[in-house]
C-alpha positions in Angstrom: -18.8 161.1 -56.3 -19.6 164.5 -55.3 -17.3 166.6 -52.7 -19.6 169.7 -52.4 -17.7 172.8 -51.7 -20.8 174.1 -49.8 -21.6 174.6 -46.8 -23.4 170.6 -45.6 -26.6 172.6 -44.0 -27.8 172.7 -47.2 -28.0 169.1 -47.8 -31.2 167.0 -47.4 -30.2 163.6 -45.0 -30.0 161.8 -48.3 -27.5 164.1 -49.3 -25.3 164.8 -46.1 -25.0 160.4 -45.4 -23.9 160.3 -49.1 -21.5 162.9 -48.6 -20.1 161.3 -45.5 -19.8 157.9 -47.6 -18.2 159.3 -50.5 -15.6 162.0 -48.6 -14.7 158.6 -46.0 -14.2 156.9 -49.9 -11.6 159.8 -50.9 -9.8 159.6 -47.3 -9.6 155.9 -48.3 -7.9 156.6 -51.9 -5.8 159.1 -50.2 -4.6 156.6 -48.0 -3.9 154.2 -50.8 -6.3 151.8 -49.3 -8.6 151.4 -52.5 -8.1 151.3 -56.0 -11.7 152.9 -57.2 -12.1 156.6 -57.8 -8.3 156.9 -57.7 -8.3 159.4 -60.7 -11.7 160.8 -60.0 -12.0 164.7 -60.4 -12.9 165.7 -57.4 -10.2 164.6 -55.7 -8.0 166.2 -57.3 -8.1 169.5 -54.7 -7.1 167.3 -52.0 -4.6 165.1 -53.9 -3.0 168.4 -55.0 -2.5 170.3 -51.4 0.5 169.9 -50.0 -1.2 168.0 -47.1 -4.0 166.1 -48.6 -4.5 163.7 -45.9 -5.2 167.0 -43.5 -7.1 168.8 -46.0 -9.9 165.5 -46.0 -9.9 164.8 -42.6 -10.8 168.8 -42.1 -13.3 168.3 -44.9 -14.6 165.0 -43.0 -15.0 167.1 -39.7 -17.2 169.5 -41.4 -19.5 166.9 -42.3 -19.2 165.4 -38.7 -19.9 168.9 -37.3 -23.2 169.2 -39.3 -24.1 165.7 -38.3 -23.8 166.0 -34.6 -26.1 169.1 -35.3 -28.9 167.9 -36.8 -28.2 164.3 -33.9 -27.1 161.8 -36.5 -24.5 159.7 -34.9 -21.6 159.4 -37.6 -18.5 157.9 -36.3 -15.8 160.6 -36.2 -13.3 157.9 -35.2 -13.6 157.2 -38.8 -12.1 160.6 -39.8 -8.2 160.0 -40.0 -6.6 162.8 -37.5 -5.0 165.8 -39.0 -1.6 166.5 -39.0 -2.0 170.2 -39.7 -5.1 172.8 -39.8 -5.1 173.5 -43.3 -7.5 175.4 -45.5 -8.8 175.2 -49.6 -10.3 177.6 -51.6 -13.2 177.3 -54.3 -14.2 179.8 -56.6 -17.3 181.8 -56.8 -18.6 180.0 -60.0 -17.6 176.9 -58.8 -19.9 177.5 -55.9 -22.9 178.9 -58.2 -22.3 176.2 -60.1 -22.8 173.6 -57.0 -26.0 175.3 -55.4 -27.5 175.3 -59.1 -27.0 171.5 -59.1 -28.3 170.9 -55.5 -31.0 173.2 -55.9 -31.9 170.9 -58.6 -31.6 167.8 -57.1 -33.5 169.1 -53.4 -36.6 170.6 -55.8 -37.2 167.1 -57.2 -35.5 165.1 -53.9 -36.9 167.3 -50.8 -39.2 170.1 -52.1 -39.4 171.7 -48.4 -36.1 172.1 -48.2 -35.6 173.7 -52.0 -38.7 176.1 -50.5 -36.7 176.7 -47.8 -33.4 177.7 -49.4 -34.1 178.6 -53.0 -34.4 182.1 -51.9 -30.1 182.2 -50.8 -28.4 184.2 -53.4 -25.1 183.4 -51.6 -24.8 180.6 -50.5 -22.1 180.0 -47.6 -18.6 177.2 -48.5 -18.2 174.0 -46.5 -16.1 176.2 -43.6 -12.5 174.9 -44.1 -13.4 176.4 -47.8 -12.1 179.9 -48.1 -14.3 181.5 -51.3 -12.4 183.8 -54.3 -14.1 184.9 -57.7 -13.7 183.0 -60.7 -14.9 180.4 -62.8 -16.1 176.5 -62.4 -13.3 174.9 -60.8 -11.2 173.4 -64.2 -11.4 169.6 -61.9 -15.6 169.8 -62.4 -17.3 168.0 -64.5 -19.7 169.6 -66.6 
């Protein structure tokens, strides 16, 4: 499971209808509706906000967002409704960390695409991410 803390316009179609998959999984452990991935790191931003139900269906919007974008046709009534707005934050290594690994993945996956944004020295958060410095995120996997 990957919840990227970037921004989904970076992600090849592979990688945005994988993300939508895996982020509707973690609305699904968060509702206690599944037993996999229940203890899986990258949950663990959302199942330690003080709204975590909120925080993923703002995450799942995101995603939706950049899917009605590029004219996929994802089915927001999927997303559970939020509660609350409420916001996350990721830190700067934790994003360099992320682009490293999908610049990786798009140069071997989608080589256009790695032309097209290898050249981004900042890359911008998914946009209910709100970016401070520091190091990888201590819930990453290394």
């Amino acid at each position: 499971m990957r919840l990227w803390s970037l921004h989904p316009k970076y992600l090849d179609p592979q990688g945005l209808v994988a993300l939508w998959r895996e982020a509707l999984l973690a609305q699904a452990v968060l509702l206690g509706e599944t037993r996999g991935y229940r203890n899986h790191p990258q949950l663990d931003r959302f199942k330690n906000h003080t709204a975590p139900l909120a925080a993923i269906s703002l995450y799942l919007k995101g995603i939706h967002a950049e899917a009605v974008a590029r004219g996929y046709a994802f089915d927001k009534s999927k997303i559970q409704p939020a509660q609350k707005v409420v916001a996350l934050t990721v830190t700067t290594g934790q994003i360099q960390y992320e682009w490293e690994h999908l610049l990786a993945k798009l140069k071997v996956r989608n080589p256009a695409l790695y032309r097209k944004w290898r050249v981004t020295e900042v890359p911008e958060a998914h946009p209910m991410f709100s970016v401070h410095a520091g190091d990888i995120e201590s819930w990453e996997r290394q």
